[in-house]
C-alpha positions as CSV (number, residue, x, y, z in Angstrom):
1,X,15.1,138.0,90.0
2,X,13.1,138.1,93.6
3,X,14.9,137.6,96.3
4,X,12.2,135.3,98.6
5,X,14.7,134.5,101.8
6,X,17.7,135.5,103.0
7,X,20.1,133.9,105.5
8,X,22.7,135.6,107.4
9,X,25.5,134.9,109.4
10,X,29.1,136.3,110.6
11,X,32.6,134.9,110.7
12,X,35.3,136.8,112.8
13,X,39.3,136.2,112.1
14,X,41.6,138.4,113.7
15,X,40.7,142.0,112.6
16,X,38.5,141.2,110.1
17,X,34.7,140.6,109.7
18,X,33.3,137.8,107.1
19,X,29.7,138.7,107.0
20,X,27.7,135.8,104.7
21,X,24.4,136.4,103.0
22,X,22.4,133.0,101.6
23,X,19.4,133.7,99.3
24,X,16.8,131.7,97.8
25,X,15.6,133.6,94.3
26,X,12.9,133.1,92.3
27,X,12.5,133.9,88.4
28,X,10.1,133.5,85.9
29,X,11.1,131.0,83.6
30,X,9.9,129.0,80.5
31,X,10.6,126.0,78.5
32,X,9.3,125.3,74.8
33,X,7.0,122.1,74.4
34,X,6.8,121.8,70.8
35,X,4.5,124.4,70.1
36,X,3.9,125.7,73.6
37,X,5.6,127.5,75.9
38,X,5.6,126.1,79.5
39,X,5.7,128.8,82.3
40,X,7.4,127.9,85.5
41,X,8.8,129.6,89.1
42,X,12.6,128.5,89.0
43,X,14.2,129.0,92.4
44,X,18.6,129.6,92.6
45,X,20.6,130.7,94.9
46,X,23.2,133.5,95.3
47,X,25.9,133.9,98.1
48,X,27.5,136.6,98.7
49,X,30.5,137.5,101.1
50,X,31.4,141.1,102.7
51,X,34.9,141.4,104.4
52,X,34.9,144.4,107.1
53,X,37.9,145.8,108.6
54,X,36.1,148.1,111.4
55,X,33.4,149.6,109.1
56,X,35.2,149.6,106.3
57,X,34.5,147.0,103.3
58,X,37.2,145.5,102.2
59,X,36.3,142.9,99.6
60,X,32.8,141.6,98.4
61,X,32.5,138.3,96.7
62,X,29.0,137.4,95.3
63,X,28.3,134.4,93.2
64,X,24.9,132.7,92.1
65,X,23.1,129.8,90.8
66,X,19.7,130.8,89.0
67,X,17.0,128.2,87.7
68,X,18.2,125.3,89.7
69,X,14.8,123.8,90.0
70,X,11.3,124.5,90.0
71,X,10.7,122.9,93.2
72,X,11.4,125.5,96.2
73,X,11.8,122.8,98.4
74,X,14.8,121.3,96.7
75,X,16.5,124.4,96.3
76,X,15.8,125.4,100.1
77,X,18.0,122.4,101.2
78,X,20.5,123.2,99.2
79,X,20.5,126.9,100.4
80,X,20.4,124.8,104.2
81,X,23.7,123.3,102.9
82,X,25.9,126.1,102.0
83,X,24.7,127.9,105.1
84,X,25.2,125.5,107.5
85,X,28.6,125.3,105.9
86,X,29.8,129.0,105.6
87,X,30.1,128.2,101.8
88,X,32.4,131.0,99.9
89,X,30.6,132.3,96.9
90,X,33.8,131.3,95.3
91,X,33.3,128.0,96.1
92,X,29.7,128.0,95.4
93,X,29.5,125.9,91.9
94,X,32.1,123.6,93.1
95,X,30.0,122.6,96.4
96,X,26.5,122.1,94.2
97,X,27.4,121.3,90.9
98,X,26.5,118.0,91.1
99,X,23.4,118.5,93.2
100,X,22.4,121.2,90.9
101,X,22.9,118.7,88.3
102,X,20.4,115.8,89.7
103,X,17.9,119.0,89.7
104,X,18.0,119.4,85.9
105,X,15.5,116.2,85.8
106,X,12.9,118.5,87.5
107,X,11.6,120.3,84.8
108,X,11.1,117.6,82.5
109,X,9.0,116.1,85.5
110,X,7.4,119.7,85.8
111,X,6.5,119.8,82.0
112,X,5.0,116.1,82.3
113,X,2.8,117.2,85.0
114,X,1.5,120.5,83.9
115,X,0.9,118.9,80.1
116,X,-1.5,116.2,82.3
C-alpha cells in the first residue's frame, strides 16, 4: 500500500488531544477476465485517530478501506467526506459502506474500457 495524500487535523476536549489522519492509498490490484488478468491502480482509504494527554499517547484507533475504486477521483471525495466530518476510524465502514458499495460498479466499467 502507498500512501499518495494525507489529511490532518486536531480536536481538543478538555485535557485531551484527538489528532486525525485521512489518507488516500493506492495498491496494485487485479481482476481475472476469462483468461486474462486485468491490472488496475485501486485507491482506499485509512483513518486513523491518536489520543494525547500532554505528550503522552493514550489510545490509537486506525481503520481502513482498501480497493474502493479505481477511480482516484471517487475515492478523494469520499476521503473530503470523512474529513470534513472528523470521521472516527471506528466509524469509518458505517459512514461509507454504502458509498463504497455504489463504487463496486467501477471496475467492471474499468474492465469494459481497458478490454476496448
Amino acid at each position: 500500500m502507498k500512501v499518495l495524500e494525507e489529511l490532518i487535523t486536531t480536536k481538543r476536549e478538555d485535557q485531551l488531544v484527538y489528532t486525525y489522519c485521512y489518507r488516500l492509498t493506492c495498491d496494485d490490484f487485479s481482476i481475472r477476465s476469462g483468461e486474462k488478468a486485468i491490472k488496475f491502480k485501486a485507491y482506499g482509504i485509512e483513518a486513523e485517530r491518536k489520543d494525547f494527554q500532554g505528550t503522552s499517547i493514550e489510545n490509537i484507533e486506525r481503520n481502513s478501506i482498501p480497493n474502493i475504486s479505481p477511480y482516484r477521483h471517487k475515492v478523494k471525495a469520499l476521503l473530503n467526506i470523512i474529513y470534513k466530518n472528523n470521521v472516527s476510524p471506528i466509524h469509518l465502514v458505517d459512514i461509507l459502506g454504502n458509498y463504497v458499495d455504489e463504487c463496486a460498479c467501477d471496475y467492471q466499467e474499468n474492465i469494459i474500457e481497458k478490454s476496448v
